[in-house]
N, C-alpha and C positions, 0 to 999 in steps of 0.2 A: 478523264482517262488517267490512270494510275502508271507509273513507269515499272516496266518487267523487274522481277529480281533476275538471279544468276541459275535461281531454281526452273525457269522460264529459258533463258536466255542461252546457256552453255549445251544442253542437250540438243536444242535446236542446232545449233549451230556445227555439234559434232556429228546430229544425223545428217547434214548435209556433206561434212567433209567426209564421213566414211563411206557417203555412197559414191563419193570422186576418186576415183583409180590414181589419178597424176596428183592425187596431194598425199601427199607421203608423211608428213607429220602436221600437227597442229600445236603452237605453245601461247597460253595466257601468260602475261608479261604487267609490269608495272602494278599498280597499287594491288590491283584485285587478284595477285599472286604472292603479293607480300604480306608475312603474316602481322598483326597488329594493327593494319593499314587502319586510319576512317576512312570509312564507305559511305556511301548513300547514294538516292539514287539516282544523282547527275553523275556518279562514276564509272566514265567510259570502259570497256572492254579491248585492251591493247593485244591484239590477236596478231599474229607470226604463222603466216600459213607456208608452210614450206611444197612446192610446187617442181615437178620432173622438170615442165616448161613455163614460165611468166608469161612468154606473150600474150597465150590466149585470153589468159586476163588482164592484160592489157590493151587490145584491141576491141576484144568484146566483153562490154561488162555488167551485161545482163545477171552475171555471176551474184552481184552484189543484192539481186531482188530474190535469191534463193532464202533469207532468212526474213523477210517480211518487205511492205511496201516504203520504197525509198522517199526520204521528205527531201535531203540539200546534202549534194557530197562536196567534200573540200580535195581537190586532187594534187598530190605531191608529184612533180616531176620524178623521170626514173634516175637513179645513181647510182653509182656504184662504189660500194664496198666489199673490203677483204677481195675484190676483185672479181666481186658477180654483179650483176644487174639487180637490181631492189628497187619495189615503189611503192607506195602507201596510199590508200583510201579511207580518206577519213568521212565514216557514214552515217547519218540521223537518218530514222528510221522513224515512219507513220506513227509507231506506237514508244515513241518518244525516250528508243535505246539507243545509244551512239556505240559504234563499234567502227575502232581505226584497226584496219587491215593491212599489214605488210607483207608482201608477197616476197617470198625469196625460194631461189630456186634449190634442186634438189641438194618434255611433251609434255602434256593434256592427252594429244594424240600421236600414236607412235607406231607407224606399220610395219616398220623396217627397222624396230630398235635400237634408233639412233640416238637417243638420250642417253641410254641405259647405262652409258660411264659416266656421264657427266656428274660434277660433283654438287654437293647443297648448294642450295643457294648462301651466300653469306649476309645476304641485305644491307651491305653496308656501301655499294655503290653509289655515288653522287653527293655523298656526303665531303663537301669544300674540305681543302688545305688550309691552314694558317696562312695570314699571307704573306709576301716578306715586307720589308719596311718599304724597299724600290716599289711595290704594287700598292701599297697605300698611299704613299706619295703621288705617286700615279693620277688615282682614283681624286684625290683632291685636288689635282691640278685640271684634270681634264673635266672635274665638275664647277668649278670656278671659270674657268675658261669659257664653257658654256653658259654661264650667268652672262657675258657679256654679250654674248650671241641673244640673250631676251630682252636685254634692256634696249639694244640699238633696234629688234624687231617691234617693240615698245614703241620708240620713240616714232619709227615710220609708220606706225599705227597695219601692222604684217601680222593680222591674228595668227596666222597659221605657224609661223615660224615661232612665234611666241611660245606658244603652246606646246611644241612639237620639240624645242629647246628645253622647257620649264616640266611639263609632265613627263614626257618623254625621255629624254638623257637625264636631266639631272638629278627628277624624284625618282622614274620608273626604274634607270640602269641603276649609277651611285648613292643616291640614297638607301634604295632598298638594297646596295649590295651593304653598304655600313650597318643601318640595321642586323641585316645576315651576318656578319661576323660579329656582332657584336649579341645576336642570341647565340651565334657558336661560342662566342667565350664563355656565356655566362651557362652553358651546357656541359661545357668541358672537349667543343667541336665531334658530338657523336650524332650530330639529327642531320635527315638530309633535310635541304631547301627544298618549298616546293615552286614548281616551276609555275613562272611570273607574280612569284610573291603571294604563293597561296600558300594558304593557313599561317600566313605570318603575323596575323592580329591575335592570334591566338597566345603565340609566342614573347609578344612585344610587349615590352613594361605599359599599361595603359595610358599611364601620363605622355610617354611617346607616339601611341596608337592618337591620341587626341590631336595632337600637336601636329602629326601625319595628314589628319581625316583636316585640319585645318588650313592647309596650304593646299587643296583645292575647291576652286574659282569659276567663278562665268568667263564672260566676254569682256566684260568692262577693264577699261586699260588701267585705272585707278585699283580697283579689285587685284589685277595680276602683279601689280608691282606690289604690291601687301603681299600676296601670294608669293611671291619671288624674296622677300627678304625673310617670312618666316619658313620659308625652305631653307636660306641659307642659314638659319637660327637653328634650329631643328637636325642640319649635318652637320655645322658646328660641333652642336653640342653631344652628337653620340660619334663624330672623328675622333673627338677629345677623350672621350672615352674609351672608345678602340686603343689610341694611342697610349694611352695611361697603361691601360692595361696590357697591351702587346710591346710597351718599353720603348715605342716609337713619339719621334717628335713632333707635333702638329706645326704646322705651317702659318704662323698665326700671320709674320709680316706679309705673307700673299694673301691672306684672306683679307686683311684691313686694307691692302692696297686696293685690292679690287670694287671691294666694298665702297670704299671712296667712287672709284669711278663710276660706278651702278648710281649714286647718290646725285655724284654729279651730270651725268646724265640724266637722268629722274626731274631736275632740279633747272635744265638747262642750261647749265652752266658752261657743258659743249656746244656749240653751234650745232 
């Protein structure tokens, strides 16, 4: 089975909302409204359906089978912003389109010409700030810190926390955010990030991408601790960079001290 294009996928979806009286507008959003985007065709359809009333799609949400047969929804609780009620359904569909739906109350579609002043889009939203030197120092302290949170889950032989420390905080959050600034410098900070670090291999000097792909590991406690120090190798050496280049000072006496104690712990040198 082939996945829909947009040529498929957008008229369907707008003969359903024209023939709804309470949806008053309709806006495509995110990549597949922005121009230059890569596409392809794992790329979701971020839909903005603007609604008289939510509840009733919220209560009953037979709504969501009006554009083909449902395969797995991912449900966002409701919230509220700018001070209305909003809630998102994020939907894969039989024939293997995903379409996240956010409902908000009273364009692509426009019944009541409510777009009609808004101004172009600029596409330059989400694209990061420089950071200041207080937010890099930050970022290095709070990922070192965490190194020590894996070596003592190490030593208690606690997969979970190991991992959860090691992939999680301090390659998924800090790592990859130094990476990110450090293709926003060598960009001149004009590209958005994409979110959880997609299309960043694309971006990333290969010898870096290598050195990434090789700080992840199995299960084995010997493996993670190789793992855990060529992570710390690997933010090292692109903090140091960042910092060179942003005029800031890297923190080398916390990294060596730390380092020691990983070693010494590793080594059992602690009880």
């Amino acid at each position: 089975m082939s996945i829909p294009d947009e040529r498929g996928v957008i008229p369907r979806l707008l003969g359903w909302a024209e023939g709804k009286s309470d949806i008053r507008a309709v806006l495509l959003t995110s990549s597949r409204a922005r121009p230059g985007a890569e596409l392809d065709g794992f790329s979701d359809y971020d839909v903005i359906l603007v609604a008289k009333d939510i509840r009733p799609y919220l209560d009953d949400e037979s709504w969501l089978e009006a554009y083909g047969k449902v395969m797995v929804v991912y449900r966002d609780p409701v919230q509220v912003e700018y001070g209305f009620e909003r809630f998102i359904r994020v939907t894969y569909y039989r024939d293997y389109s995903r379409i996240d739906y956010t409902i908000w109350p009273v364009g692509l579609l426009d019944k009541d010409n409510l777009t009609r002043g808004m101004k172009p889009p600029t596409c330059t939203a989400y694209i990061p700030s420089p950071p200041s030197e207080q937010e890099y120092r930050r970022a290095i302290e709070t990922f070192f810190s965490d190194a020590t949170y894996v070596a003592k889950a190490l030593r208690r032989d606690d997969l979970f926390l190991a991992k959860h420390c090691l992939d999680q905080i301090m390659k998924f959050k800090y790592l990859r955010l130094m990476l990110e600034w450090l293709m926003e410098i060598e960009n001149g900070w004009k590209l958005k990030t994409g979110a959880y670090g997609k299309g960043l291999k694309k971006l990333t000097r290969p010898e870096l991408w290598a050195e990434l792909e090789s700080t992840y590991t199995g299960a084995g406690k010997e493996e993670n601790w190789e793992a855990l120090f060529r992570t710390i190798a690997l933010f090292r050496k692109t903090a140091k960079e960042v910092g060179t280049k942003m005029g800031f000072a890297y923190p080398q006496e916390l990294d060596n001290n730390v380092v020691k104690y990983l070693d010494d712990v590793r080594n059992e040198r602690i009880p």
